[in-house]
MIKOLKOL-753399 format. One line per field, with one value per atom (N, C-alpha, C): residue in one letter; atom name; residue number from 1; y, z, x. Coordinates in steps of 0.05 Angstrom, whole numbers, plus 5000, padded with zeros to 4 digits. Example, Ala and Ser with C-alpha at 12.3 -4.5 7.8 and 13.67 -1.06 7.14 Angstrom:
2
residu <- A; A; A; S; S; S;
atome <- N; CA; C; N; CA; C;
num <- 1; 1; 1; 2; 2; 2;
py <- 4886; 4910; 4934; 4955; 4979; 5001;
pz <- 5156; 5156; 5156; 5142; 5143; 5157;
px <- 5264; 5246; 5264; 5257; 5273; 5258;
***
This chain:
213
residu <- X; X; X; X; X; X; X; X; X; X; X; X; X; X; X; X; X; X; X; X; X; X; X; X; X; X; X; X; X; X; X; X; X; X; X; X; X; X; X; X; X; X; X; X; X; X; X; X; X; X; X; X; X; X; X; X; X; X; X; X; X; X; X; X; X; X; X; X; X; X; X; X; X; X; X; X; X; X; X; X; X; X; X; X; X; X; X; X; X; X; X; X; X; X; X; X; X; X; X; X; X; X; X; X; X; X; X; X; X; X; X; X; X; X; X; X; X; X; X; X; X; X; X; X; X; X; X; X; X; X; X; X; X; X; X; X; X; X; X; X; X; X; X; X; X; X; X; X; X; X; X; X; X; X; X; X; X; X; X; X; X; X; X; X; X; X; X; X; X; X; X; X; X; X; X; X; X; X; X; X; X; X; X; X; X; X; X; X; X; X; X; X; X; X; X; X; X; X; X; X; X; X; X; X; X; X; X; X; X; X; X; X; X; X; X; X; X; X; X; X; X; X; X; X; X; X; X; X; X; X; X; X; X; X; X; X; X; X; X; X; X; X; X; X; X; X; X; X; X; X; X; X; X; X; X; X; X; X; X; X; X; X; X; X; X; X; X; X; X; X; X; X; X; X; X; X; X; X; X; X; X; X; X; X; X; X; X; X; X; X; X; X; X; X; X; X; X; X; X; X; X; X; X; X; X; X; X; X; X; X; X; X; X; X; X; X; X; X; X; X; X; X; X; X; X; X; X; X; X; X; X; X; X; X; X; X; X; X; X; X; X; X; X; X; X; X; X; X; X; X; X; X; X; X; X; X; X; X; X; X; X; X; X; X; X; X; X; X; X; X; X; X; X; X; X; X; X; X; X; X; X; X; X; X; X; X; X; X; X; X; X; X; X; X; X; X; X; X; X; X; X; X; X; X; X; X; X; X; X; X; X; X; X; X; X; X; X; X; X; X; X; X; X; X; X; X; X; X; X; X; X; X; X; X; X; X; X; X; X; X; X; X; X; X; X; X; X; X; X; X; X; X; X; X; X; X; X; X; X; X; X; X; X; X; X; X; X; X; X; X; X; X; X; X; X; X; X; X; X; X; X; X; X; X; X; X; X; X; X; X; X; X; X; X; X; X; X; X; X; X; X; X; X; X; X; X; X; X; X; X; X; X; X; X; X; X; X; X; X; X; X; X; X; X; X; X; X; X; X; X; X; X; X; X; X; X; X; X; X; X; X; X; X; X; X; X; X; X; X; X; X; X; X; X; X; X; X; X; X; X; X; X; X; X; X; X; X; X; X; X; X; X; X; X; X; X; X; X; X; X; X; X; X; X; X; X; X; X; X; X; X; X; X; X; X; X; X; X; X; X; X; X; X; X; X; X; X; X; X; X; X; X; X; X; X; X; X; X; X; X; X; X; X; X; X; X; X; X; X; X; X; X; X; X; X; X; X; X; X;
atome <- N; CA; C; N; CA; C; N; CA; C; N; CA; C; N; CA; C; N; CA; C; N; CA; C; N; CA; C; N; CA; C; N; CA; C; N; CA; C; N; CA; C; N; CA; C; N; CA; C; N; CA; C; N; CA; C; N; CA; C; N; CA; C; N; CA; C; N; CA; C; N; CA; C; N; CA; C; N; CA; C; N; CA; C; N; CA; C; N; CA; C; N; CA; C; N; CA; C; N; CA; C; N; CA; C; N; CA; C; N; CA; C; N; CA; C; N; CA; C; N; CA; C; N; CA; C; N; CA; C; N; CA; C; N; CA; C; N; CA; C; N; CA; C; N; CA; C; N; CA; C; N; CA; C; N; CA; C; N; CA; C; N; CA; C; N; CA; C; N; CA; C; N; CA; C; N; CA; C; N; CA; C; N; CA; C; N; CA; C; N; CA; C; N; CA; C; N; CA; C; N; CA; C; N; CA; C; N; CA; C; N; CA; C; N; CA; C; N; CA; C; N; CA; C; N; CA; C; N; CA; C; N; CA; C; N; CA; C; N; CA; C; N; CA; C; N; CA; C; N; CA; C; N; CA; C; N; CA; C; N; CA; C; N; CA; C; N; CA; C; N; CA; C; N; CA; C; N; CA; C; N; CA; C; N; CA; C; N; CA; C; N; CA; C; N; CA; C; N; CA; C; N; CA; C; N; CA; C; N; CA; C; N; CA; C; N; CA; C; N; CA; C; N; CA; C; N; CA; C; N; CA; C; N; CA; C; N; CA; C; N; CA; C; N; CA; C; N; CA; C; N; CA; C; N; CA; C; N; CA; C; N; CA; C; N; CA; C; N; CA; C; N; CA; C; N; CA; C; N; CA; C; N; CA; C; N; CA; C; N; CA; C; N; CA; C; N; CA; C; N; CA; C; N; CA; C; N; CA; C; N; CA; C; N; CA; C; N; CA; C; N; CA; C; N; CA; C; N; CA; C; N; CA; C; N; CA; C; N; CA; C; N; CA; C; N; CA; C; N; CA; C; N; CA; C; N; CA; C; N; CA; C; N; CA; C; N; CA; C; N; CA; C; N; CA; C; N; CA; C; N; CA; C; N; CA; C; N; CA; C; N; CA; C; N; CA; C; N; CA; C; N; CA; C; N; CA; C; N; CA; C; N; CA; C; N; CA; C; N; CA; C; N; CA; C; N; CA; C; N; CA; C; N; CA; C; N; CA; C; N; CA; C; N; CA; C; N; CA; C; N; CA; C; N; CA; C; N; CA; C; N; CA; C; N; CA; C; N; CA; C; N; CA; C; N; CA; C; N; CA; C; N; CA; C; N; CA; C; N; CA; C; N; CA; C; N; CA; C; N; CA; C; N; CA; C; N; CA; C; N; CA; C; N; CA; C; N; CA; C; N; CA; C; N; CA; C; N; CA; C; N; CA; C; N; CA; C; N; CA; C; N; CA; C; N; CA; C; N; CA; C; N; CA; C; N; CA; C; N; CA; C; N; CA; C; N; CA; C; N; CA; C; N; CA; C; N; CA; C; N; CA; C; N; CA; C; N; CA; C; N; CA; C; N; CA; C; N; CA; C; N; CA; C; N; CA; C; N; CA; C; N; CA; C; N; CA; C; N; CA; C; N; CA; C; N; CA; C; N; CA; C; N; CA; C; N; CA; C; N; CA; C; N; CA; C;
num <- 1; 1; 1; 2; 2; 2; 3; 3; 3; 4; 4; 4; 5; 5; 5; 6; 6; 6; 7; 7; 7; 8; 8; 8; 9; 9; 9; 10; 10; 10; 11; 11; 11; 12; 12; 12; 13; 13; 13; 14; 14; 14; 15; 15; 15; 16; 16; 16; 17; 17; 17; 18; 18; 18; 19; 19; 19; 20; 20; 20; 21; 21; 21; 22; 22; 22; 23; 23; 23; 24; 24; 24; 25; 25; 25; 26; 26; 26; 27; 27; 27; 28; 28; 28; 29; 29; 29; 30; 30; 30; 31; 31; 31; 32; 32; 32; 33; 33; 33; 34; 34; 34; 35; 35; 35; 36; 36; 36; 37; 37; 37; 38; 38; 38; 39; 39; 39; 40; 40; 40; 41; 41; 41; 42; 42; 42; 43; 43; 43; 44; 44; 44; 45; 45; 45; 46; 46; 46; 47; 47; 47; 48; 48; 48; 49; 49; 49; 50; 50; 50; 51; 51; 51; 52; 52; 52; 53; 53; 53; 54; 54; 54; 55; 55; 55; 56; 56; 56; 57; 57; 57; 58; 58; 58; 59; 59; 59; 60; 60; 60; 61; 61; 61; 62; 62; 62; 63; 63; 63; 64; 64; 64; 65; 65; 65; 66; 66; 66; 67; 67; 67; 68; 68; 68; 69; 69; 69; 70; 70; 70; 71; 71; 71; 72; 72; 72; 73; 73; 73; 74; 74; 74; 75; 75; 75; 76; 76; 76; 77; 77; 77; 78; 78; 78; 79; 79; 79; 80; 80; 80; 81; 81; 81; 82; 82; 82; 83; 83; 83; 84; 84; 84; 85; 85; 85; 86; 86; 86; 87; 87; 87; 88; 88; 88; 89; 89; 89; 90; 90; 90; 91; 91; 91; 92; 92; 92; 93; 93; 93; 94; 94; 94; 95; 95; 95; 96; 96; 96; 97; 97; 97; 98; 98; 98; 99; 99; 99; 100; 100; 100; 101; 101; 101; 102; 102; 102; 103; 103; 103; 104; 104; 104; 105; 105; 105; 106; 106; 106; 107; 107; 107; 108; 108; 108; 109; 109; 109; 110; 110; 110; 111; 111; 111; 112; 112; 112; 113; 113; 113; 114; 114; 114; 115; 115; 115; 116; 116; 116; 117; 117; 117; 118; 118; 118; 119; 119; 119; 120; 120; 120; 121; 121; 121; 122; 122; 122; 123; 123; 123; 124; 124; 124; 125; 125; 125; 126; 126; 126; 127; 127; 127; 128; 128; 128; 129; 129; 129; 130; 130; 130; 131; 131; 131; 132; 132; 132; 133; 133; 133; 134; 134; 134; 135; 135; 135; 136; 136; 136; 137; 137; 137; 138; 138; 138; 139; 139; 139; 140; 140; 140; 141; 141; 141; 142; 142; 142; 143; 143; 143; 144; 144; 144; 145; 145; 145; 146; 146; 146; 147; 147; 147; 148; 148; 148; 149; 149; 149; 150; 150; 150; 151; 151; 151; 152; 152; 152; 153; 153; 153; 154; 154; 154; 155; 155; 155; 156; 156; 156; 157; 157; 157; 158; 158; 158; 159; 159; 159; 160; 160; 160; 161; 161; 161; 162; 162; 162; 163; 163; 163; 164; 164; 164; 165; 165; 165; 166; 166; 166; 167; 167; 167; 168; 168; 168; 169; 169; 169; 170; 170; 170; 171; 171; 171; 172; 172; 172; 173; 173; 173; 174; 174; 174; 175; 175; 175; 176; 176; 176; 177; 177; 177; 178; 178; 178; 179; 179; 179; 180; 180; 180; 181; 181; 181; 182; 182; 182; 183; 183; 183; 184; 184; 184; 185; 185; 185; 186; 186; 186; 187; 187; 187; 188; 188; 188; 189; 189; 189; 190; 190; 190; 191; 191; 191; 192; 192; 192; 193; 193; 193; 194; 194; 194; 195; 195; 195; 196; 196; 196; 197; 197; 197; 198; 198; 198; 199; 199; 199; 200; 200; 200; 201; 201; 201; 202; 202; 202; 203; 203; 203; 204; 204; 204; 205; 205; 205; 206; 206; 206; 207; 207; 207; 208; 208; 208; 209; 209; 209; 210; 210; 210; 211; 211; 211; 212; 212; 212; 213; 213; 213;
py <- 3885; 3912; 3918; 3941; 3937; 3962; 3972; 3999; 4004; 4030; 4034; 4058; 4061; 4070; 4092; 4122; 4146; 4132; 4130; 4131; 4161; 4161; 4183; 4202; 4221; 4237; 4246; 4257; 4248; 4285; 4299; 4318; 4331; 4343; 4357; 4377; 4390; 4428; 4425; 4449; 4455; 4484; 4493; 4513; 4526; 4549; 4557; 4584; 4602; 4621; 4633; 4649; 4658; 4657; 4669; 4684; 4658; 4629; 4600; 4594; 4587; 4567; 4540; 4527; 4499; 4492; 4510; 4517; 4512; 4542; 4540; 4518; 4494; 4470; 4448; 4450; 4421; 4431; 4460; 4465; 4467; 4465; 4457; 4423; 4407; 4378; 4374; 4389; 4382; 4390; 4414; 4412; 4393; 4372; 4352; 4329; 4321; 4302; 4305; 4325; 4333; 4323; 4321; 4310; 4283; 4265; 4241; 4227; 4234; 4223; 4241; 4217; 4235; 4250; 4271; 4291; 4327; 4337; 4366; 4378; 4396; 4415; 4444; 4437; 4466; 4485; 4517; 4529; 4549; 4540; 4563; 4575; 4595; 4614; 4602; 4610; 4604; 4627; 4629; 4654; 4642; 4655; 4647; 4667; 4690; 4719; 4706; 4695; 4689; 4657; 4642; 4622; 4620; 4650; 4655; 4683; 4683; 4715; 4707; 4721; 4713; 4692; 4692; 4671; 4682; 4680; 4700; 4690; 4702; 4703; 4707; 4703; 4722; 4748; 4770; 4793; 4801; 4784; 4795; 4775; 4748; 4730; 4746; 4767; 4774; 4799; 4806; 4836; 4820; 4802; 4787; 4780; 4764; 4769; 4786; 4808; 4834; 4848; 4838; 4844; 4821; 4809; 4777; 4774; 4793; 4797; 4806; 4829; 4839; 4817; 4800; 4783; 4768; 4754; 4742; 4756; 4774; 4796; 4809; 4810; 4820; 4799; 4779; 4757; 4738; 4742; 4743; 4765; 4787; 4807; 4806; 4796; 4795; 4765; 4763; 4732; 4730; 4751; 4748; 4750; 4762; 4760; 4736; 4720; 4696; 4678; 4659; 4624; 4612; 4585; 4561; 4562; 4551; 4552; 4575; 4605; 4628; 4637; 4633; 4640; 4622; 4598; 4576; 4595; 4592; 4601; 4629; 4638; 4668; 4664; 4646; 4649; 4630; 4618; 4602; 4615; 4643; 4644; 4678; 4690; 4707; 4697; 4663; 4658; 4647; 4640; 4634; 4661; 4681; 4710; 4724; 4714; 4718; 4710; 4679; 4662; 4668; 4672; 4683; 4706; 4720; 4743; 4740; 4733; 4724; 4702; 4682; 4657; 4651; 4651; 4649; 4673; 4691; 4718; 4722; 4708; 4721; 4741; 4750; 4778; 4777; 4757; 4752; 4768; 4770; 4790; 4817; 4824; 4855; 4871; 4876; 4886; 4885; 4876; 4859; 4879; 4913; 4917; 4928; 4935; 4929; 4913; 4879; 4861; 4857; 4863; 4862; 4876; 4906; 4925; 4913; 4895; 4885; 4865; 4842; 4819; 4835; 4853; 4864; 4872; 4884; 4901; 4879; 4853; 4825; 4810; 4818; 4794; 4817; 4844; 4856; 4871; 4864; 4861; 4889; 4910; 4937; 4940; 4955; 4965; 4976; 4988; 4987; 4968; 4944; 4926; 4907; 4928; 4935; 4950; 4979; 4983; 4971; 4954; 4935; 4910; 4907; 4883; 4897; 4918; 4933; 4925; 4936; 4936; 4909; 4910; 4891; 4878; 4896; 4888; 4858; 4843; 4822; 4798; 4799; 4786; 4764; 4769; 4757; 4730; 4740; 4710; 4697; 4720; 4700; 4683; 4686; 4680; 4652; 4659; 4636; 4613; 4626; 4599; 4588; 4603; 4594; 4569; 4577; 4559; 4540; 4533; 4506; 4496; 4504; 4481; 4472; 4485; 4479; 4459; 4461; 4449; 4411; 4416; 4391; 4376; 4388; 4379; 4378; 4409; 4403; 4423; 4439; 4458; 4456; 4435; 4429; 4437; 4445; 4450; 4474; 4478; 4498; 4508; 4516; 4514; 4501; 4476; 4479; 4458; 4461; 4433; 4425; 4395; 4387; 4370; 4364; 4359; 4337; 4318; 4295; 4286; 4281; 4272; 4265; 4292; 4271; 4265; 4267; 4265; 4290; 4305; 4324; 4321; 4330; 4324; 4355; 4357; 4382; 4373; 4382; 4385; 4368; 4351; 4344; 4365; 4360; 4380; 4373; 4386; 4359; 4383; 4374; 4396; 4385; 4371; 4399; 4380; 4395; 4388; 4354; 4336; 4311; 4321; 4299; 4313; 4279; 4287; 4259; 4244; 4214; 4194; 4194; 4209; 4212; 4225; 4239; 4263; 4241; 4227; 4206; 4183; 4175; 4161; 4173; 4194; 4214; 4214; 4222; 4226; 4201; 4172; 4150; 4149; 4151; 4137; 4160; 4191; 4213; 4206; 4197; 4192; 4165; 4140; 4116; 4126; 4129; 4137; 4166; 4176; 4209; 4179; 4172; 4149; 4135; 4127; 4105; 4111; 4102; 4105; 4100; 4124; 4123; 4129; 4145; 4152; 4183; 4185; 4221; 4232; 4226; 4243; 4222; 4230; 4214; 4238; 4244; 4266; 4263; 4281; 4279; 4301; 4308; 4329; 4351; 4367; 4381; 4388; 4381; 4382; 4402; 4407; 4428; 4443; 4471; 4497; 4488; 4500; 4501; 4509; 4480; 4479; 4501; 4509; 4522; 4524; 4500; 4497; 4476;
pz <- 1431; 1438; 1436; 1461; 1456; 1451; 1439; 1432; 1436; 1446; 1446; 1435; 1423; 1416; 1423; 1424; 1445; 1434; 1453; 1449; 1431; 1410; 1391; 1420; 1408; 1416; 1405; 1415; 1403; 1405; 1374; 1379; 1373; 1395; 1398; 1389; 1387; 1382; 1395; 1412; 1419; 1417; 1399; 1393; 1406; 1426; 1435; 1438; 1453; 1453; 1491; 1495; 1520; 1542; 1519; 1540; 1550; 1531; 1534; 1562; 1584; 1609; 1605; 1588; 1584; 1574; 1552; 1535; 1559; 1579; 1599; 1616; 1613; 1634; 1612; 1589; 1581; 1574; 1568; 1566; 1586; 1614; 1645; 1644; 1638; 1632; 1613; 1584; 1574; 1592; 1598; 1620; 1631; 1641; 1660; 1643; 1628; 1607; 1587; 1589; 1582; 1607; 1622; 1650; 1645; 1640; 1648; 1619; 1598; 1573; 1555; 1533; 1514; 1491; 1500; 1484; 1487; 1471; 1463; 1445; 1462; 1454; 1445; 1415; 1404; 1413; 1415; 1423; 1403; 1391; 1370; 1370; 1362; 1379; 1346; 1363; 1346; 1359; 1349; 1360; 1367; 1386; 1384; 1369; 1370; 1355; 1322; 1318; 1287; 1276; 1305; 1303; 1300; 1317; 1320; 1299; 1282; 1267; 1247; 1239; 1241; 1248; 1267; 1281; 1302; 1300; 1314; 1344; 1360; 1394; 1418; 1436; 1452; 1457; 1463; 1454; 1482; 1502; 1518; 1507; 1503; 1491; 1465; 1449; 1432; 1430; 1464; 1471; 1476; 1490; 1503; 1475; 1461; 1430; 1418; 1423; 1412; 1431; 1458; 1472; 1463; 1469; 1461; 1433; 1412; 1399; 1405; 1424; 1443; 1444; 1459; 1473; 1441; 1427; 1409; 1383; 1380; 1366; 1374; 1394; 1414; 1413; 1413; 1418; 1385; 1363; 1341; 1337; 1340; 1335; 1344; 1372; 1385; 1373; 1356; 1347; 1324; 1314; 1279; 1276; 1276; 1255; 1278; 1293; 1308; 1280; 1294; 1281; 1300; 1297; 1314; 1346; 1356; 1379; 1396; 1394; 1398; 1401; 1376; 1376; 1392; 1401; 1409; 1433; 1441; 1470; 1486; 1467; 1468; 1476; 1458; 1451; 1478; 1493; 1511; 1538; 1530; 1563; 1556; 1534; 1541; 1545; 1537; 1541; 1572; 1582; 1616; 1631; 1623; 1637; 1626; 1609; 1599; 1620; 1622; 1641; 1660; 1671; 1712; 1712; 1702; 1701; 1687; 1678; 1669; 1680; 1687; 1700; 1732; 1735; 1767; 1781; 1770; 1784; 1780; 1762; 1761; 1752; 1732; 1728; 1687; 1687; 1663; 1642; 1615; 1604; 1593; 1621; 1628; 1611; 1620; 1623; 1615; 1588; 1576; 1566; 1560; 1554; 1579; 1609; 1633; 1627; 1622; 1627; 1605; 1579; 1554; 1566; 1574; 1589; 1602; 1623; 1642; 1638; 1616; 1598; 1594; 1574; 1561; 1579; 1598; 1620; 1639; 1647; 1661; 1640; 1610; 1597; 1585; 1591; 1577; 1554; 1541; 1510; 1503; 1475; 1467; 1482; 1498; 1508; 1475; 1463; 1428; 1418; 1425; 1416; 1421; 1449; 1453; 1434; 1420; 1398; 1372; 1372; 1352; 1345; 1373; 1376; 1378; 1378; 1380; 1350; 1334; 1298; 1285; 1263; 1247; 1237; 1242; 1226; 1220; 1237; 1239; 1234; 1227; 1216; 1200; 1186; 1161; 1170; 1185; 1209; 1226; 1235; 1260; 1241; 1232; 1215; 1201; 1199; 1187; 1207; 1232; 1250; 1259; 1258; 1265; 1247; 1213; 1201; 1196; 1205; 1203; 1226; 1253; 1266; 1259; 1248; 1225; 1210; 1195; 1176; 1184; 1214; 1221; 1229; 1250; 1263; 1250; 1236; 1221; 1231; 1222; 1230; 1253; 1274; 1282; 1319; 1326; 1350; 1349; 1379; 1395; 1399; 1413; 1428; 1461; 1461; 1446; 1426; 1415; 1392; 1398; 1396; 1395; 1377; 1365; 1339; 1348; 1344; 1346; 1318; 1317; 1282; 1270; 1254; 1237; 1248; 1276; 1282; 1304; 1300; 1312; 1333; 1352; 1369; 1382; 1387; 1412; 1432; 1452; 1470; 1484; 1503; 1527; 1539; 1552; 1564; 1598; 1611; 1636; 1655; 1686; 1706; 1730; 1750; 1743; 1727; 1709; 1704; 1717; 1703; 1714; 1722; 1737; 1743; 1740; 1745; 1743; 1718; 1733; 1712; 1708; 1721; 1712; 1681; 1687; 1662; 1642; 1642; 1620; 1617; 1633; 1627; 1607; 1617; 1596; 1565; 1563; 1542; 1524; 1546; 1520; 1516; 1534; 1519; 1497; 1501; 1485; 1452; 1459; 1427; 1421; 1440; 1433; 1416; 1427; 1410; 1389; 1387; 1363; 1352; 1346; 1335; 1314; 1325; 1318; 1286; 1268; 1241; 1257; 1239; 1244; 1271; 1288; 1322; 1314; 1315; 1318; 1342; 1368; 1390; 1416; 1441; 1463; 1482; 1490; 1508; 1524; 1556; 1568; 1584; 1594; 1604; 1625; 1621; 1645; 1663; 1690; 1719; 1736; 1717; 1737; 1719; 1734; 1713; 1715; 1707; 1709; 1740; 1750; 1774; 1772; 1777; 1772; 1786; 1818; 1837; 1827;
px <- 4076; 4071; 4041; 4026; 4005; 3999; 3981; 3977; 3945; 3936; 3915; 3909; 3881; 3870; 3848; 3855; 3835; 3814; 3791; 3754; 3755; 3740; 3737; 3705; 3705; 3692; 3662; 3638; 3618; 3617; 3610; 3605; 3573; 3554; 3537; 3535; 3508; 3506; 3479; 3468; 3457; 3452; 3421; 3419; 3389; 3396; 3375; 3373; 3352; 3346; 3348; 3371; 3371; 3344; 3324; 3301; 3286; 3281; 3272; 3280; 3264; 3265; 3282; 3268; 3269; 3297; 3297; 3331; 3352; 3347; 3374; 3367; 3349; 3342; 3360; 3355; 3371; 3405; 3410; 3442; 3446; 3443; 3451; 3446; 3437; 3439; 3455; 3461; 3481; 3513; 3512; 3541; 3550; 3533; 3533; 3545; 3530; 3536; 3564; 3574; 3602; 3625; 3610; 3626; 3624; 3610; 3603; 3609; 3605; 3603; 3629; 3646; 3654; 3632; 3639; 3624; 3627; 3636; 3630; 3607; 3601; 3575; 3583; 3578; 3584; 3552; 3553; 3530; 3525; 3500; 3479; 3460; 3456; 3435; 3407; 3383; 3366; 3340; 3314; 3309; 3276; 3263; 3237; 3219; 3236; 3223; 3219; 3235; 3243; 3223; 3216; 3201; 3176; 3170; 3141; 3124; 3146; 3132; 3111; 3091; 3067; 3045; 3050; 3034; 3010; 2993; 2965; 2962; 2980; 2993; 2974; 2989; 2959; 2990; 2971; 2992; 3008; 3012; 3025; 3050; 3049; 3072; 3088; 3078; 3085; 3099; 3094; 3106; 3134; 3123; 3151; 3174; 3155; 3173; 3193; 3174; 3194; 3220; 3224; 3230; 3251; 3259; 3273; 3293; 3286; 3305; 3332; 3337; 3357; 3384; 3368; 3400; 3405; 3386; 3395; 3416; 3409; 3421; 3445; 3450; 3475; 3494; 3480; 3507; 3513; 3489; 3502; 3524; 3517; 3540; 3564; 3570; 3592; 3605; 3593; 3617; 3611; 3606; 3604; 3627; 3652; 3670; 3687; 3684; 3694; 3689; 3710; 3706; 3713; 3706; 3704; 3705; 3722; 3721; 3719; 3732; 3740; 3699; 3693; 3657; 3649; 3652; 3632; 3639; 3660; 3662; 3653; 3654; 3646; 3606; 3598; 3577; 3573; 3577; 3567; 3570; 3595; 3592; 3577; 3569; 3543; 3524; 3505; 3494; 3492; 3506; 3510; 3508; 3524; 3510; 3487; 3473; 3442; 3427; 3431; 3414; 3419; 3434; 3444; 3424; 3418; 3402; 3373; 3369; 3341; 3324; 3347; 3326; 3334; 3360; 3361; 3361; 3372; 3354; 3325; 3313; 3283; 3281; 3296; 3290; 3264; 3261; 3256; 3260; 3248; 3250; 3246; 3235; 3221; 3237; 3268; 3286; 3317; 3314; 3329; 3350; 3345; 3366; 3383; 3371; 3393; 3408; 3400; 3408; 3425; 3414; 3454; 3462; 3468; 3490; 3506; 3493; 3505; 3519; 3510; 3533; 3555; 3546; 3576; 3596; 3578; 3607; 3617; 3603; 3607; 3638; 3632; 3651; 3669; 3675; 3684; 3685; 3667; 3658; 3643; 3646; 3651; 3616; 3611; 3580; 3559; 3576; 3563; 3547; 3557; 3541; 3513; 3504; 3479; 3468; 3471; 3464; 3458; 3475; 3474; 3454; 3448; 3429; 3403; 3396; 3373; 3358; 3378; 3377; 3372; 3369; 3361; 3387; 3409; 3433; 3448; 3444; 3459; 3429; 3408; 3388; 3389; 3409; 3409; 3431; 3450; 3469; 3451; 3433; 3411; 3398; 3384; 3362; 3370; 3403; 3409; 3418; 3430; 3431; 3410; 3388; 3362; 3345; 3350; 3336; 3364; 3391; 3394; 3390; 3385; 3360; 3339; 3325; 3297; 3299; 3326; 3330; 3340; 3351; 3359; 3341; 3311; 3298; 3269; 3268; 3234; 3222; 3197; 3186; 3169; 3156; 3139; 3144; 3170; 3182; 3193; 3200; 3213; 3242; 3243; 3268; 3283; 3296; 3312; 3318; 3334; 3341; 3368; 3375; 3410; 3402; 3428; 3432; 3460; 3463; 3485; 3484; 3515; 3523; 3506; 3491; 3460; 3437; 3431; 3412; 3403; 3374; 3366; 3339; 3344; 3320; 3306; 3288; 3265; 3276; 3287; 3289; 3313; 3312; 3291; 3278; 3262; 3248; 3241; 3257; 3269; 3271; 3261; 3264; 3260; 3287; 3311; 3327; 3341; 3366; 3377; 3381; 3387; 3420; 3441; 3469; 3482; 3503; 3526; 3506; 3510; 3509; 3481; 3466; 3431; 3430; 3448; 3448; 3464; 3481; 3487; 3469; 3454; 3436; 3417; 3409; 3380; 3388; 3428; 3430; 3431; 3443; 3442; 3411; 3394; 3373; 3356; 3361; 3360; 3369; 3392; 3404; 3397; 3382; 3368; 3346; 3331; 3301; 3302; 3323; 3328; 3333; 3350; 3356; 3341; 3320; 3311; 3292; 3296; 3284; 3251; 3239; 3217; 3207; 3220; 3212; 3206; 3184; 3175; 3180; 3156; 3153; 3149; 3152; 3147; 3147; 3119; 3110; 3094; 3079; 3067; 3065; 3045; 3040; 3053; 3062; 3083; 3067; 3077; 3059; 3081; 3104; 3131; 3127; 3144; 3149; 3188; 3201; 3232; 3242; 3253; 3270; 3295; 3315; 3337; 3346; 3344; 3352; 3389;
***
């Protein structure tokens, strides 16, 4: 008798910040790679407002800052009292109607509290909790999903970060979006070199802004 054995499953997190380009460029390459590879991607919000506070800006990036707390705050709120899957999911598909509106509409983040209004009333979810994300109230959850990316990857990066069993990486930082088995190629050799004892960085100059084609 022969018996086989499921291939176990490889699980991801990917934690980023709505208002980030690059963010909604590698969690559109991770979608892909969920297709092509065993693997699930849990989704955590992390903040750039919260990455960049005191740091001496040029002050139009820092208007943008303050403006950028909004979605991150809105969508801690709406899955704070969630667990597991129920939150992941929640939290992935405000972050997918974040992005439809901020990056493939172009609408950036001029206009961000149109644009929560319009999540909440898109996913159903209490319109109050635009109020809520205005406030400082839920700070103390952000703040905290934010520094265990920190804590996986190191203070020296952005957004976004993924994190595979134990090991944490910046980015990719990739445009457009690789698809099919491109996008599983990126990721074995992604988790080749996160990998590797003693591999810091492998970078080069960006000559694209974010495809979103």
């Amino acid at each position: 008798m022969t018996t086989t054995t499921a291939p176990s499953r490889t699980n991801a997190e990917m934690f980023f910040d709505p208002a980030c380009p690059w963010a909604w460029m590698t969690s559109r390459w991770l979608e892909q790679v969920e297709q092509v590879r065993d693997v699930d991607v849990t989704w955590s919000v992390m903040s750039l407002s919260v990455l960049n506070e005191g740091r001496e800006l040029d002050p139009d990036y820092t208007a943008m800052l303050e403006r950028t707390w909004l979605p991150v705050r809105t969508i801690v709120a709406a899955t704070k009292d969630l667990e597991g899957k129920e939150a992941n999911a929640l939290r992935k598909r405000m972050y997918d109607a974040y992005g439809e509106r901020i990056h493939l509409q172009g609408r950036g983040t001029d206009d961000l509290e149109q644009v929560t209004v319009e999540v909440l009333a898109e996913l159903g979810l209490d319109p109050a909790l635009a109020q809520v994300g205005g406030t400082d109230v839920v700070d103390e959850d952000l703040r905290a999903s934010h520094q265990r990316a920190m804590d996986l990857v190191g203070d020296d990066v952005g957004t976004p970060v993924v994190a595979v069993e134990g090991v944490a990486f910046f980015g990719p930082v990739v445009t457009p979006a690789p698809k099919g088995e491109d996008a599983g190629r990126l990721w074995d050799g992604s988790l080749l070199v996160a990998g590797t004892p003693g591999f810091y960085e492998l970078k080069r100059t960006r000559t694209k802004g974010p495809d979103f084609g």
